[in-house]
N, C-alpha and C positions, 0 to 999 in steps of 0.2 A: 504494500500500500504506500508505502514511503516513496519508494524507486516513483512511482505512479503520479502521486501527486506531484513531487520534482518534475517530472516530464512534463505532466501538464502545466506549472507557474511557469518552466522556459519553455515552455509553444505560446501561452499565452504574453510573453515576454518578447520571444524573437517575433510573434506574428506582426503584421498590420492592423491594424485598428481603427475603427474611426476613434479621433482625438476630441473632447470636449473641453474647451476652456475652466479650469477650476482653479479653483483657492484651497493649496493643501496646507497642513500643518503638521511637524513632524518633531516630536520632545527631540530638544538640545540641537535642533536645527530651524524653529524656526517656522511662520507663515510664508507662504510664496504663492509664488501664481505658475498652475502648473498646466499642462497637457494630459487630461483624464483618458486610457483606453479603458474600457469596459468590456467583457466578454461572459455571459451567460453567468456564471456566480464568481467574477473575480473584478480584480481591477488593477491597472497599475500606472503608476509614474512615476518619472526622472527627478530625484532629486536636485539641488542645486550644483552640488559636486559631480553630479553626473552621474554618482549610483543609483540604480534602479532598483524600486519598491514592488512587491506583489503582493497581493493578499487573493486569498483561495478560499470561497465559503466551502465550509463543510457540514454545518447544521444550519436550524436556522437563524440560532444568536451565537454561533462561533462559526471563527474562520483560521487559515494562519496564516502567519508572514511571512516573507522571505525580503532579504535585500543582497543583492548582486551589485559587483564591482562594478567599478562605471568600464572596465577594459576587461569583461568579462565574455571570455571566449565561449563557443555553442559546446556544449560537453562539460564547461566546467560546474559545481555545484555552491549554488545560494548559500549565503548563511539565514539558517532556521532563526524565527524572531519568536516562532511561538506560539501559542494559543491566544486568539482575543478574544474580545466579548463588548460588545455595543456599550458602550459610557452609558449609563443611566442619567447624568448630568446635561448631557451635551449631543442631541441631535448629529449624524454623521461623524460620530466619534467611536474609535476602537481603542481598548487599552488592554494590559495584560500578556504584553508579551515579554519575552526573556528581558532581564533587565528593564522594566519599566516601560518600552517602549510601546508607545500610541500618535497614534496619527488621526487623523481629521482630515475630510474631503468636502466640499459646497460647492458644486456645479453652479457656474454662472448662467442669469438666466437671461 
């Protein structure tokens, strides 16, 4: 199942996308304005550094993370961020993954 889901966050990472304009926010990085793809239960985008975010639902209130090097070659593997689970606080917000890390997404409308 692991091998499985890796596969699927890089296809849905190398794929094409349609891009939506949004406003991410990512603890210890920061609010920005990003380029949202979306693909059936996932989503990702380019950090400011240039590493690239995934998240992969797996239920209906979790999902997990991954984040890839920004010169990260097809074959190599993500670092796992973890299990999240929907902020109760905070609309479009996921927290709980390894070390603290939560992210925020708000499509512009």
């Amino acid at each position: 199942m692991k091998i499985s889901m890796v596969a699927l966050v890089w296809a849905a990472m190398a794929s094409v996308a349609h891009a939506e304009t949004a406003q991410c926010s990512v603890d210890g990085v920061g609010t920005f304005d990003c380029d949202l793809s979306r693909d059936g239960g996932g989503l990702t985008f380019a950090l400011p550094d240039g590493k690239v975010f995934a998240f992969a639902l797996t239920g209906a209130d979790e999902g997990l993370g991954y984040l890839s090097a920004a010169d990260a070659a097809p074959g190599s593997y993500p670092k796992e961020l973890g299990k999240m689970t929907p902020a109760t606080d905070a609309p479009g917000c996921w927290v709980g993954g390894k070390d603290g890390f939560a992210f925020c997404v708000r499509v512009a409308q």
